[in-house]
C-alpha positions in Angstrom: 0.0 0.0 0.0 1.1 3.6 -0.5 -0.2 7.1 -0.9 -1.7 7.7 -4.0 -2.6 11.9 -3.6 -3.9 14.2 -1.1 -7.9 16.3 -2.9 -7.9 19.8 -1.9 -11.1 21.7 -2.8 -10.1 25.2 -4.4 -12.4 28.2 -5.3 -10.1 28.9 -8.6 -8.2 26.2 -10.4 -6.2 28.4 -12.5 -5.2 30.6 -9.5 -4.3 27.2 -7.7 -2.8 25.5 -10.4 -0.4 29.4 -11.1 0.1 28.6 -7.6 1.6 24.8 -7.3 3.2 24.8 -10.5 4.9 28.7 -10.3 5.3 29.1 -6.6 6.2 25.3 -5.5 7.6 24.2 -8.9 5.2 21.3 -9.1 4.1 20.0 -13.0 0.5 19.5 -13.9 0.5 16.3 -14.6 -3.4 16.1 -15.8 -6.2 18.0 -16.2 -10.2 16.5 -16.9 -13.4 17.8 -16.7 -16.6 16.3 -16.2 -19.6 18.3 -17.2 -22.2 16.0 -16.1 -21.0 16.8 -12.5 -19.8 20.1 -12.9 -16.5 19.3 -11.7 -12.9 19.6 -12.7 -9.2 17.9 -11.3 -6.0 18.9 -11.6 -3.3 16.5 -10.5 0.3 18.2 -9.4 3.2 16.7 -8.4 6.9 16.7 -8.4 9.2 14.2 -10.7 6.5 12.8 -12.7 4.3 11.9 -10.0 2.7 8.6 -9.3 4.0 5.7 -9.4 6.9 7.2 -7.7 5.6 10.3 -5.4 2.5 11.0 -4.6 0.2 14.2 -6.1 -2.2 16.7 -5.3 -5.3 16.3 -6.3 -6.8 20.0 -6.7 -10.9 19.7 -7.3 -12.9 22.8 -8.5 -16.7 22.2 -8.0 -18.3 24.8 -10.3 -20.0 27.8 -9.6 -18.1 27.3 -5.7 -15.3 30.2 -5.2 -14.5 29.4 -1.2 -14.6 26.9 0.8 -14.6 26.9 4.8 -11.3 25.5 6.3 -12.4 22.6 8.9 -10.3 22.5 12.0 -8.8 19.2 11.6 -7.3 19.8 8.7 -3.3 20.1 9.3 -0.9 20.9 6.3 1.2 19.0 3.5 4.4 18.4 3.8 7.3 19.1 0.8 11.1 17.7 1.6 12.9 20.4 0.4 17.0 20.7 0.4 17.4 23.9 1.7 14.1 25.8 3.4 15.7 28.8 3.9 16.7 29.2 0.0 13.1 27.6 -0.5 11.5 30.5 1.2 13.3 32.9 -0.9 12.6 31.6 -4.2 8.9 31.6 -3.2 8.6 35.3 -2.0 10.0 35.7 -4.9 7.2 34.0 -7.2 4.8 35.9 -5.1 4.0 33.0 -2.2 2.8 34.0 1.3 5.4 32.5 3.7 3.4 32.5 6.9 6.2 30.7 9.0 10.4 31.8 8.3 12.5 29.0 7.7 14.4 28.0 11.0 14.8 25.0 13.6 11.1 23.5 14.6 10.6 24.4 18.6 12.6 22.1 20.9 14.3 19.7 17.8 16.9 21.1 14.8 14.8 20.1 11.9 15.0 23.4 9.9 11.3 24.0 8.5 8.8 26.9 7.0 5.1 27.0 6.3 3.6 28.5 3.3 0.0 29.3 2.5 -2.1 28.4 -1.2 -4.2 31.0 -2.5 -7.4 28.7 -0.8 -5.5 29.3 2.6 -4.1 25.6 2.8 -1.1 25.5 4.9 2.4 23.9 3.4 5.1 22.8 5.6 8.5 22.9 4.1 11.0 20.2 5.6 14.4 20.6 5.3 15.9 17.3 3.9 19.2 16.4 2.4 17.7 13.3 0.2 
């Protein structure tokens, strides 16, 4: 068994999609639509994506533009080689980093947190693989 993707509801899939693939660097991967539903997905990920990692699957529900943010809903996580260059190439793209790169609280992982345009938060972990 493995991880296949994590669905994140968004209010605007082209401001999402911008998002993941200019901000994080992510590649659409694929796009469909299904009219009968009024839905469409967008699957993102890094490196080609599944089989090898696992994606994000962004759904727009049409004719919804926001979403409420439940409370058990936590963050993604992105291994990143250096979070502090990470956060800089971000700001630079335009990202919102809502957390500075540095040593989590009592440990000396080095991580950041950035926020999507929906308001999902994304934790960047420093990681040398």
């Amino acid at each position: 068994m493995r991880i296949l993707h994590t669905m994140l509801r968004v209010g605007d899939l082209d401001r999402s999609i911008a998002f993941y693939t200019q901000v994080l660097g992510m590649t659409l991967l694929r796009r469909s639509e299904n009219p009968q539903y009024r839905y469409t997905l967008a699957f993102l990920g890094f490196e080609g994506g599944n089989p090898g990692q696992a994606e994000i699957e962004l759904t727009h529900n049409w004719g919804v533009t926001q979403y409420e943010m439940g409370s058990a809903y936590g963050h993604i996580a992105i291994g990143v080689p250096d979070a502090y260059a990470a956060c800089e190439r971000i700001r630079q793209a335009g990202g919102a980093i809502t957390r500075e790169a540095g040593p989590v609280k009592g440990g000396s992982t080095v991580i950041a947190f950035v926020t999507d345009p929906d308001g999902y938060k994304i934790e960047l972990i420093e990681r040398a693989d």
